[in-house]
N, C-alpha and C positions, 0 to 999 in steps of 0.2 A: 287500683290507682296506678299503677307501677307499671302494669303489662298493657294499662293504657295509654301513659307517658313513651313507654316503648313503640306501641303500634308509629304514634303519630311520629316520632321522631323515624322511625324506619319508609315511612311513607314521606315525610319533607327529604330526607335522603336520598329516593329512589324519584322524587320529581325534577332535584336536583341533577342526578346522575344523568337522567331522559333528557332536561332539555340540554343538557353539555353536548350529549353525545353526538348528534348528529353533526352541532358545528365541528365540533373535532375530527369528525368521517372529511366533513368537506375543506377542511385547512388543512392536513395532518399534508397531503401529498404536497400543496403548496410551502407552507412551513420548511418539509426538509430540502425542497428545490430550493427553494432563497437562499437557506442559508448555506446548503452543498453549495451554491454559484459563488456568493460569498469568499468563501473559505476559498476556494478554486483561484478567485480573481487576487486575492490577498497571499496565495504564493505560485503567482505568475509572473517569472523573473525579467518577461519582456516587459512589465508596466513599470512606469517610474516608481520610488522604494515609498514614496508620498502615497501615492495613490493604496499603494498595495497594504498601508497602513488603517488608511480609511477605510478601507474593506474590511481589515480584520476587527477595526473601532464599531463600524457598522453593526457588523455580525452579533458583535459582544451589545449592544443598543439593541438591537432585535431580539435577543436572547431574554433580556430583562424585559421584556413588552410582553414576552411568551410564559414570563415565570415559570420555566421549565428549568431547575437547577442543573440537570444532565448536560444538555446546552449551551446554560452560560458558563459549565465549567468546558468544554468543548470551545467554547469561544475564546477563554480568557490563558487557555494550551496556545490556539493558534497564534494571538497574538504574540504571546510570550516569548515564542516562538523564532518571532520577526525581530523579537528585543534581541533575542540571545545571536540572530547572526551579526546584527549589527554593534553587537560585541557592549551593546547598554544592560550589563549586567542587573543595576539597581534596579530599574524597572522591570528586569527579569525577575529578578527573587520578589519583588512585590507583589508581582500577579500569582509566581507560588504561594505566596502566603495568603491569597485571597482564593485561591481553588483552591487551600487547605482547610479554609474555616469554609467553605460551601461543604467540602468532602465530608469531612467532621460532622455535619448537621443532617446530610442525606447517607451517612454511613458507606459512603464511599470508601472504599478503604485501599484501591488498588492507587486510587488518586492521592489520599492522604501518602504510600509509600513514597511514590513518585514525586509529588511536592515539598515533603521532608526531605529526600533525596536531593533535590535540587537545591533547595535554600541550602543542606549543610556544604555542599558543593560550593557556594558561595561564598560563605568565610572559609571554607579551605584555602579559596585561590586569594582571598586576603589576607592570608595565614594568622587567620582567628582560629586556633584549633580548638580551642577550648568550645568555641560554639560547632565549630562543624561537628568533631565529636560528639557535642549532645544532639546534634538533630540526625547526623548516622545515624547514633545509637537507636532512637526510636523509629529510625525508617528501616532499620536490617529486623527488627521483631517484627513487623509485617510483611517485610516480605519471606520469613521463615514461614511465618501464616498458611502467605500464598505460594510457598512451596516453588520461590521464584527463584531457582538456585541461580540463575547468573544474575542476578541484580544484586543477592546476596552476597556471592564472593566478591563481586567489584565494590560493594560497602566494605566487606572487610578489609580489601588491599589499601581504600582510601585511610581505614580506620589505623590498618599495619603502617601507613606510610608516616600519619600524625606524630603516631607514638616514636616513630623513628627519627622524627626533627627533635620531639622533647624528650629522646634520650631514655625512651623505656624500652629499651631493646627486646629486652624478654616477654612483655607485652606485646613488644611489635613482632617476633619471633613465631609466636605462638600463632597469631591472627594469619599473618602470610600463608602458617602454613597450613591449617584452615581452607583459605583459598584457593590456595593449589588444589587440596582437596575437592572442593568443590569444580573449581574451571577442569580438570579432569575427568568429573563425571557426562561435562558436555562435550558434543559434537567437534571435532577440532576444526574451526573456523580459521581468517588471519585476525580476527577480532580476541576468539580465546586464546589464541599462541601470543597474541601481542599484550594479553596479560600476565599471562605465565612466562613470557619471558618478563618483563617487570618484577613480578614477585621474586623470580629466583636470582636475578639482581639486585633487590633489595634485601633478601636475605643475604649476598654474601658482601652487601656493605654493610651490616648487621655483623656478619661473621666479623671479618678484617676490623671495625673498631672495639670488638671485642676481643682479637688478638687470635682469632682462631683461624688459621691461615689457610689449615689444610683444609677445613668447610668452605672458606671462603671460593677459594681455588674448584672446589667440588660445584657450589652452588652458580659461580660462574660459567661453568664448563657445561652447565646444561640451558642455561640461558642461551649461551653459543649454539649449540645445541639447536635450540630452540630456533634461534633465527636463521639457520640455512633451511629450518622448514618453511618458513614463512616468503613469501612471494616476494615483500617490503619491505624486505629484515638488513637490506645492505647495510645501514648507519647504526640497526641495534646489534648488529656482527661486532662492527667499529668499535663500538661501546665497550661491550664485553670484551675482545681483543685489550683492550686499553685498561679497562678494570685489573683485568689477571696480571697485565705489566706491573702494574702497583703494588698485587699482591707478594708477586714475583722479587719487587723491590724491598719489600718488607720483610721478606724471605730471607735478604742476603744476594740473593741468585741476581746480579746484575746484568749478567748476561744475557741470560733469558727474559728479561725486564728489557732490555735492550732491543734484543730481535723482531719484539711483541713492536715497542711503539713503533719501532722501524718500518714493520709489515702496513703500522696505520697510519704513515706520514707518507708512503710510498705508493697509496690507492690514489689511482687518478682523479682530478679534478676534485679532490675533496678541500682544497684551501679555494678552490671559486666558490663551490656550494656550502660548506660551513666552514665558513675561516673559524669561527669560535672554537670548534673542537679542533681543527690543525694547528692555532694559536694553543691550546692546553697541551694538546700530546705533543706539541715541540717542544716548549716549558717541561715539560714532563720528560722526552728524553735527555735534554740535556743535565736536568738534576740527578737522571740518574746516570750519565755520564761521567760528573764530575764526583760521584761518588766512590768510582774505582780511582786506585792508587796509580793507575799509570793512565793517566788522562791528557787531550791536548786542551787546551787550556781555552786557546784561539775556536777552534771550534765549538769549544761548547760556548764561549761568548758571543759568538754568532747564531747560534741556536737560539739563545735567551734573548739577544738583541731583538728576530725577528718576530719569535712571539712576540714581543712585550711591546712591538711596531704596529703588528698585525690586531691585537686586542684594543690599542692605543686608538686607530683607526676606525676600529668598532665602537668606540664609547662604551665598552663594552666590562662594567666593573668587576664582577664574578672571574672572567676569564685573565682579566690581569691582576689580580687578587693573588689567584693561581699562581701567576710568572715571576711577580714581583719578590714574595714569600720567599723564592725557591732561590730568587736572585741574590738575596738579603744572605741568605743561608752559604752560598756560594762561594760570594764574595769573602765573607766573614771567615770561611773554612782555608781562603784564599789569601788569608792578611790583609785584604784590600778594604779596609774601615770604613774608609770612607761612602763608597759606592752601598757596602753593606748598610751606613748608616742613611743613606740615601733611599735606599729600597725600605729597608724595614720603617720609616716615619712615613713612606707612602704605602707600604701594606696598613701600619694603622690607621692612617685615615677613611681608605676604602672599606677597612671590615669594620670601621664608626659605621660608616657611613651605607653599610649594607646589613648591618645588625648581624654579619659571621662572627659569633662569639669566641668560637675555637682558635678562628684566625686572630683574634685580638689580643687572644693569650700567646699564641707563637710568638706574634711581634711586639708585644710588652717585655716578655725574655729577653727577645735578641738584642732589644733597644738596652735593656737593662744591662745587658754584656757591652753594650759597644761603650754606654754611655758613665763615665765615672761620675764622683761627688754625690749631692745631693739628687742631683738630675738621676742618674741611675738608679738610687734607692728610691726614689720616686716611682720610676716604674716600676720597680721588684714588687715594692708595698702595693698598687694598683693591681696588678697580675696577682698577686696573694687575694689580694680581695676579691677580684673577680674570681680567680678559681676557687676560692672559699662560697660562694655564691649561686656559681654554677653548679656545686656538690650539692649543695643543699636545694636547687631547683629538682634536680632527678632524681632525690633520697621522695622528693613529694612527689614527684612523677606519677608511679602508680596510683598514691593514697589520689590523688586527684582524680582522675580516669575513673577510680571505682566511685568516688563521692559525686563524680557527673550523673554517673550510671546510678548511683541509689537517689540522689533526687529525683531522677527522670521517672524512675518506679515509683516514688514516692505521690509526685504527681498524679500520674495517670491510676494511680489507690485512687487516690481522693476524686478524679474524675467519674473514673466506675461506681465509686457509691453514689456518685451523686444522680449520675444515670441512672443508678439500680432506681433511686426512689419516685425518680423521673418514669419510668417505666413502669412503678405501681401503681402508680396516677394512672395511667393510659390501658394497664392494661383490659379495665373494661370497656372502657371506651373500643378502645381497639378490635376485644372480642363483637362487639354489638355489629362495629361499621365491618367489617368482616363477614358476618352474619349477613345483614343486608344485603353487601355485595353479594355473594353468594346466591341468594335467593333471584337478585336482578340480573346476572348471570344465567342463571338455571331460565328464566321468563326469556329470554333476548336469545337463548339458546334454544328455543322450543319455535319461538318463532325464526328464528333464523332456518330452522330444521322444515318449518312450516314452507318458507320462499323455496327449500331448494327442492321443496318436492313437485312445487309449483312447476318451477323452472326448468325440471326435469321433464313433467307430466307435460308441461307446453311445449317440450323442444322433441318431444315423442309426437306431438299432434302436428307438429309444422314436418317433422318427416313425412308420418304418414299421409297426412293432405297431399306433398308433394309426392309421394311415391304414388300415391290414384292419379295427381294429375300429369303427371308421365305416364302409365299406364294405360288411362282415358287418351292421349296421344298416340300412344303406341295403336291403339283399336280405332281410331280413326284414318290413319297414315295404311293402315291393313285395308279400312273397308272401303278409303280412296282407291286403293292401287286393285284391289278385286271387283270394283267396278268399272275402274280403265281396262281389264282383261277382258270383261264382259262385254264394253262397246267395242271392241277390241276385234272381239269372235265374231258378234253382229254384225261391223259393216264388212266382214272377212268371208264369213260364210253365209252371209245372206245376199247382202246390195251389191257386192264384190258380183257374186255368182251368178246373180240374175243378169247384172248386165254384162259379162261374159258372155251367158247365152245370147241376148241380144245381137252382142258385134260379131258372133258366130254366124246368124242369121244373118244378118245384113249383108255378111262378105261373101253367101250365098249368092246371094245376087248379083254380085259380080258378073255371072256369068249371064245373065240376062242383056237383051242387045237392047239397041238405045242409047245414044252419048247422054242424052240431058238424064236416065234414070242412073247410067254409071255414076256421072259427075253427083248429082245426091245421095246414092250409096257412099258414094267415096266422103261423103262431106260429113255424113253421119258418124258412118265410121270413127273418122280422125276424132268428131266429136265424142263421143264415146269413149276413144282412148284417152282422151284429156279428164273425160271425167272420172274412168278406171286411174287412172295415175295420182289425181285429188285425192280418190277417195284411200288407193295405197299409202300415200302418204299420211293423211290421217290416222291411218291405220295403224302407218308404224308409228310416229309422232306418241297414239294414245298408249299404245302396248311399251314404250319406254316408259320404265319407271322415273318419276323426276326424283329429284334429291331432298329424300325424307332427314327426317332430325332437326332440321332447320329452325324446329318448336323447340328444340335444347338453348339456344343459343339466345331466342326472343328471350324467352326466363330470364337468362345469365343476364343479358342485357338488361332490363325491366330491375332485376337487381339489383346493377351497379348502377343505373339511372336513379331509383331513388337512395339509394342509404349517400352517394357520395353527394346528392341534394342537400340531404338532411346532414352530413356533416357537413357542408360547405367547402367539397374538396371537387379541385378542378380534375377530370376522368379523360382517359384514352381507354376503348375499347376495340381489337384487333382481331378475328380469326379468319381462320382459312377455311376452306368450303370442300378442302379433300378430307376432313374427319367424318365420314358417315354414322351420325348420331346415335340411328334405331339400332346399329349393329354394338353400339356400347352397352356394357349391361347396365340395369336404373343404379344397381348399390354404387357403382361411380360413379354415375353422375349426380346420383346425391351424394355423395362425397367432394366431388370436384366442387357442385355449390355450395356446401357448407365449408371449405374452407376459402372460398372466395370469401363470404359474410364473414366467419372469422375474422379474416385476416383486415377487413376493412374496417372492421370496430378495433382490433388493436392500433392498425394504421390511427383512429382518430384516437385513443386512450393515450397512447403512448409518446406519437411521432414525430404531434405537433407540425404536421406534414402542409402543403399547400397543394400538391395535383399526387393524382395515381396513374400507374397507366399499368393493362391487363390487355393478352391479348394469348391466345392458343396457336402452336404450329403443331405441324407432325414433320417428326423426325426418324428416319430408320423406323416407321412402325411405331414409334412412340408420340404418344401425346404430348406435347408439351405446353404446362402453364407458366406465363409467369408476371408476376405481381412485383413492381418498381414502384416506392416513394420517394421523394426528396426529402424527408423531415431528418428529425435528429441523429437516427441512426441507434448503433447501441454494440455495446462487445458481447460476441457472439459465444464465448467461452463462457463467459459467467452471466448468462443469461437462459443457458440451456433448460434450466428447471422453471422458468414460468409457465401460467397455466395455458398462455395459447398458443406456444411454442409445443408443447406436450400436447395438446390439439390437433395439432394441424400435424405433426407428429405420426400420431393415433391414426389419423384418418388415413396416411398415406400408406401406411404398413396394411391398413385395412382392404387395399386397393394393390398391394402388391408392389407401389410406385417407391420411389424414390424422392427427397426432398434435399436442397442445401440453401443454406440461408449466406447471403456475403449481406455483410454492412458493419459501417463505417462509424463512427461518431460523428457528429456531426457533415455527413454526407451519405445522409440516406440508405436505403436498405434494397435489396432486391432477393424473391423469395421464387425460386425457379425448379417445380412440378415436373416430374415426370411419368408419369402410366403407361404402362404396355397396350397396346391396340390392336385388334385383330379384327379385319377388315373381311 
């Protein structure tokens, strides 16, 4: 009962399979043309960004019609794609999250990296770390998987960078270096230098607020490093110059803190191209101006003035954040209260208002110095609190990180069993329809093996047919021209000769008296030479050979008359009448016409073409063919391994000749034959 339930179900299987198959032979090429055009038109930056939208909405429409999961995750990339330049994040991570749950179900899994990738990218740049670090974290174990070491180290620098806002230095410490690891095992790009410069700047802002100055100093100096490799690197030079000033400041060494921001306030044109960063590093040398004991006062207020004008100008909160801080600090070192008390209530309100916690502490301090009574202790007791607050956010720091990471595992436990049981279910299922296939495979494989022997064994009959009926040409063109020899010699040495004799005779008579029998000799005579001169001529007229081969060229013709019928392609056929045919050997001119026939069935497969035009010259002794369409064309580089490019290929090397193919995309193709000829 079993192994009959079996048969029948492997038999509905395989009638299944049969009648699929053949629509899928005749859509598959169509199928991938739509939607390659598609996808093509949808990032075509000449079409308006509307249009270019519907295309890629289109494509993703056609994808779901085809229920082809591959597809419609291919479609709902490209779109995405279109979100992400147009800077519509939201819609970006949604369609990742919808090629996540396709990937997920087809065991995709280069796609599931990739789309975890992306979403956690998205609460990064919302600085949701807590979520981006969970969807890192499972997207850097698959690409360890896939052994994708740069996909991996750039998770890990996002992941080092996380840690390094929420203050897990030593976590973030650890990761960076990790990555370095990794971006050093690849090729040095300005792609991998412009991460490794990153990491080793984040490690020595890592270093410095952990007070380790000489690290600092060290990890910056190879970021520097870094960026005179780089092609790009002008402003991450700037960077690092500017970094080491700070360290340099922290050092004590004003000096050299001084020289530093000097060298990066003195690059040209860098306050037109980023006023932001000439607004920090002028805030910046002047605090550390006013640091030494023998300062002009005047100048460094003009310093701080113009930053804090220039950021002002900017709208720009971050960078006067910077200015203001350093103003507060300044003034206050400077007895000047007031001004200090002026700057430090507007440093508070910008790091309220930019969520800089660091900086809220600086200026709840200062405030709390400047400001006596209750007002003062007011701020003390809020800056206690907050720093009591913020200790206890980075003593959980870690404990957090790892409790992402063991839910995360935790999870994907309980997904694997559930698959495991998922998977017991099916696994007979699975072995039977496997089974099946295999056998309907093995049949489609025997007949497939069947046509090409066919196909073989017919294309051996149409040579040899054609090689007898050249042949059979050849012994006729012979047994014409050895019968024009033959009337040749007859009217030469027969009808020639006789009447020779004759006008010998007659002129005999000349000397015979008589005017009336001269003047008739004389008459015959002349007649006689007229007809001696007829019949020379003929003579030679017959004994030239006229111009055999001419039957090569009827075929070729009769060729390109029917197939480019039968394709419905408009035809130009051209040659010249100096190739003397019978002196070619047959193996090329069967060659020469099979790659005509070739080339016009790819013409019609391929080219989408409307006229052909073919036509032969000779050149220096050489043959030459050559076959122009107008159709689509095609790149010649990556094209070179098709089967009748390799053809026509084969044939030419067979024949000793020469082939080069020029075309175009979309304008057409021309395929220009060359064979040696020896006349």
């Amino acid at each position: 009962m079993f192994v009959k339930l079996i048969r029948n179900i492997a038999f509905l299987f395989f009638v299944i399979i049969t009648s699929g198959i053949y629509a899928q032979k005749s859509t598959r090429t169509l199928v991938n043309d739509s939607l390659t055009n598609l996808f093509d038109l949808s990032k075509d930056e000449s079409k308006p960004l509307s249009d270019r939208f519907d295309y890629a909405q289109l494509a993703i429409d056609y994808s779901y019609q085809l229920s082809k999961d591959s597809l419609l995750i291919k479609s709902k990339k490209n779109l995405a794609l279109l979100f992400f330049e147009t800077e519509n994040y939201e819609k970006y991570t949604q369609l990742n999250r919808e090629t996540l749950e396709i990937a997920k179900q087809i065991g995709d899994s280069t796609t599931m990296a990739s789309s975890l990738h992306n979403i956690g990218w998205y609460h990064y740049l919302n600085a949701k770390n807590d979520s981006a670090y969970y969807y890192y974290s499972k997207a850097i174990k698959l690409y360890k998987l896939q052994k994708n070491i740069k996909q991996e180290a750039t998770i890990l620098l996002g992941i080092a960078d996380i840690q390094e806002t929420e203050k897990d230095y030593i976590g973030s410490e650890e990761n960076a270096v990790e990555a370095i690891k990794l971006f050093l095992s690849l090729p040095k790009d300005e792609g991998v230098l412009d991460q490794l410069w990153t990491l080793n700047n984040l490690l020595g802002v890592i270093s410095l607020k952990l007070k380790s100055y000489d690290k600092a100093l060290e990890y910056h100096e190879k970021a520097l490093s870094i960026s005179e490799e780089m092609k790009n690197g002008y402003y991450l030079r700037l960077y690092s110059i500017n970094n080491e000033a700070i360290v340099y400041r922290m050092l004590g060494d004003l000096n050299k803190s001084i020289i530093l921001y000097q060298q990066v306030i003195n690059e040209k044109n860098l306050n037109s191209e980023d006023p932001s960063f000439y607004a920090l590093t002028l805030g910046n040398l002047a605090y550390s101006k006013s640091l030494k004991e023998n300062k002009d006062i005047d100048i460094i207020e003009n310093l701080f003035e113009q930053a804090y004008k220039i950021s002002d100008s900017l709208n720009d909160d971050i960078t006067k954040l910077g200015v203001t801080i350093d103003m507060s600090k300044f003034y206050l070192a400077s007895e000047q209260k007031d001004l200090s008390l002026k700057y430090a209530n507007e440093t508070y309100k910008l790091s309220k208002e930019t969520s800089s916690n660091d900086i809220v502490l600086e200026s709840l301090f200062l405030l709390a110095k400047l400001k006596e009574g209750d007002e003062g202790k007011a701020h003390l007791n809020e800056y206690i609190k907050l720093s009591d607050s913020l200790l206890n956010v980075e003593r959980n720091v870690r404990n957090k990180f790892a409790r992402i990471e063991l839910e995360t595992d935790q999870l994907e436990e309980a997904n694997d069993k559930m698959s495991e049981q998922l998977i017991w279910l099916l696994v007979i299922s699975s072995g039977l329809i496997v089974t099946m296939l295999f056998l309907y495979i093995l049949v489609k494989q025997r007949e497939r093996n069947k046509e090409l022997k066919f196909e073989k064994d017919q294309q051996k009959a149409n040579e040899d047919i054609y090689n007898l009926m050249l042949s059979q040409q050849d012994k006729v063109d012979e047994a014409r021209a050895n019968e024009k020899v033959r009337i040749s010699k007859e009217l030469h040495d027969g009808i020639l000769g006789r009447l020779f004799g004759t006008r010998l005779s007659l002129d005999s008579y000349n000397f015979s008296e008589g005017k009336d029998a001269i003047n008739k000799r004389a008459t015959y005579i002349s007649e006689l030479k007229i007809i001696e001169d007829d019949i020379r001529k003929v003579s030679h007229d017959l004994s030239t050979d006229f111009v055999s081969g001419s039957g090569f060229m009827d075929i070729v013709s009769e060729l390109i008359e029917k197939q480019t019928n039968a394709y419905q392609l408009e035809s130009a056929f051209n040659f010249t009448d100096d190739i003397h045919w019978e002196t070619v050997p047959n193996k090329s001119k069967i060659n020469i016409y099979r790659i005509i026939q070739e080339s016009l069935q790819n013409i019609y497969k391929h080219a989408n073409a409307k006229a052909v035009k073919i036509s032969f010259e000779l050149k220096n002794s050489v043959i030459c063919l050559s076959i122009i369409d107008d159709g689509d064309g095609f790149d010649v580089n990556k094209s070179k391994k098709g089967i009748g490019i390799k053809n026509i290929n084969s044939r030419v090397e067979e024949v000793l000749g020469e082939v080069q193919f020029h075309s175009e995309v979309k304008k057409g193709t021309e395929v220009i034959i060359t064979i040696p000829y020896k006349n």
